[in-house]
N, C-alpha and C positions, 0 to 999 in steps of 0.2 A: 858627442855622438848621439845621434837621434835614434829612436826605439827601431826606427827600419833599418838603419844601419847596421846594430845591433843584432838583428835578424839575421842579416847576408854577412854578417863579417865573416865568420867560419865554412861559408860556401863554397863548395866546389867548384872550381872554374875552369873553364874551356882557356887553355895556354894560346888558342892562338885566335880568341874572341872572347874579351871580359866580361860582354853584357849576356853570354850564356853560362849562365850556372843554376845550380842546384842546390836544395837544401832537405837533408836525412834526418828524418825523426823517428825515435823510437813510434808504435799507439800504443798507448796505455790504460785501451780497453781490448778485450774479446772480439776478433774476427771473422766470421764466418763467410764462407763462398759459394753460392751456391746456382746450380745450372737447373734451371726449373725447380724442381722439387728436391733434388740430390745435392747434398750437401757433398763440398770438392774439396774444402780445405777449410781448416778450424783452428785457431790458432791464436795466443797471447803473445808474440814475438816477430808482430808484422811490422812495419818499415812504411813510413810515408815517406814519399820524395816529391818535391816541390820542385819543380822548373821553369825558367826560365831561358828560354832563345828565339827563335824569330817571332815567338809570342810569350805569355802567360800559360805555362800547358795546365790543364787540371792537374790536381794532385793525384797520384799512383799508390794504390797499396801494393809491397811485396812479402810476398810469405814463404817463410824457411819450407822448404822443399817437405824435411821430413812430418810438417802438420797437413800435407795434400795427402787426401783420400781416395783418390781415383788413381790407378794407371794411366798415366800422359803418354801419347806417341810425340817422337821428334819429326819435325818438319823437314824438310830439305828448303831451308830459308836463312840467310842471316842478313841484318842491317847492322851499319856502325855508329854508335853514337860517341863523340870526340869527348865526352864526360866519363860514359859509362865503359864505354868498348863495346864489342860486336856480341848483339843479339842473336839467342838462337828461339826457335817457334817453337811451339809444343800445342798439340790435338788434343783433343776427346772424340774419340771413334773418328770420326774424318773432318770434323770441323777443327780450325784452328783458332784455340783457345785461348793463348797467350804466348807471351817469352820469357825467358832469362839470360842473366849473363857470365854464363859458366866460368869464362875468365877477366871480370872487369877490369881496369885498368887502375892501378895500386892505389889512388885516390878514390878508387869508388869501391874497394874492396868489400864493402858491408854486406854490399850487393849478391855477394858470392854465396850459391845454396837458396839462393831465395826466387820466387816466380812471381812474375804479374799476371793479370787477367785483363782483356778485351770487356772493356765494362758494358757493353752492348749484347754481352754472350752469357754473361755471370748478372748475379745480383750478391750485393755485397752487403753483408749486416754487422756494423761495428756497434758494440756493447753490449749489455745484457743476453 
């Protein structure tokens, strides 16, 4: 088995498309998120997810809900993803900020409690 293989063995996969899956890593540094100046969420217990489907997507940090610092508004928005399950939105004052996936689907359960950010809206500082 080659080292990439190795990588993807334990990957999450789409049942009804092989070549889309996923891969959940703890980080094992210090996460910080911040919106301008304002720091959003801080946190040692972030979650990298690596994907793969109709492309290469960048890598996602999610962060357990309870290390977000701000009051989040909910969107009236959801998307499905056939890995993760249905995404819901979340604000800061009127802009839309990021998602989560309050009930993902029991192979992506990790997911549960934890939020992503819109990396064009955040600035994100992993370590130190």
């Amino acid at each position: 088995m080659t080292a990439l293989e190795k990588v993807f063995e334990n990957a999450i996969r789409n049942p009804g498309d092989p070549g889309h899956l996923m891969v959940i890593k703890p980080v094992k540094r210090r996460v910080r998120i911040y919106t301008g100046d304002v720091l959003i969420a801080d946190t040692t217990a972030a979650l990298r997810v690596m994907e793969i489907g109709r492309s290469v997507y960048d890598p996602v940090i999610y962060v357990p809900e309870q290390d977000v610092l701000v009051a989040l508004g909910n969107i009236e928005k959801s998307t499905h993803c056939p890995i993760k399950g249905d995404a819901s939105y979340v604000s800061l004052g009127t802009v839309e900020i990021g998602w989560t996936y309050k009930n993902p689907i029991p192979t992506s359960e990790i997911l549960a409690g934890h939020l992503a950010f819109w990396p064009d809206k955040v600035r994100l500082v992993e370590g130190a």
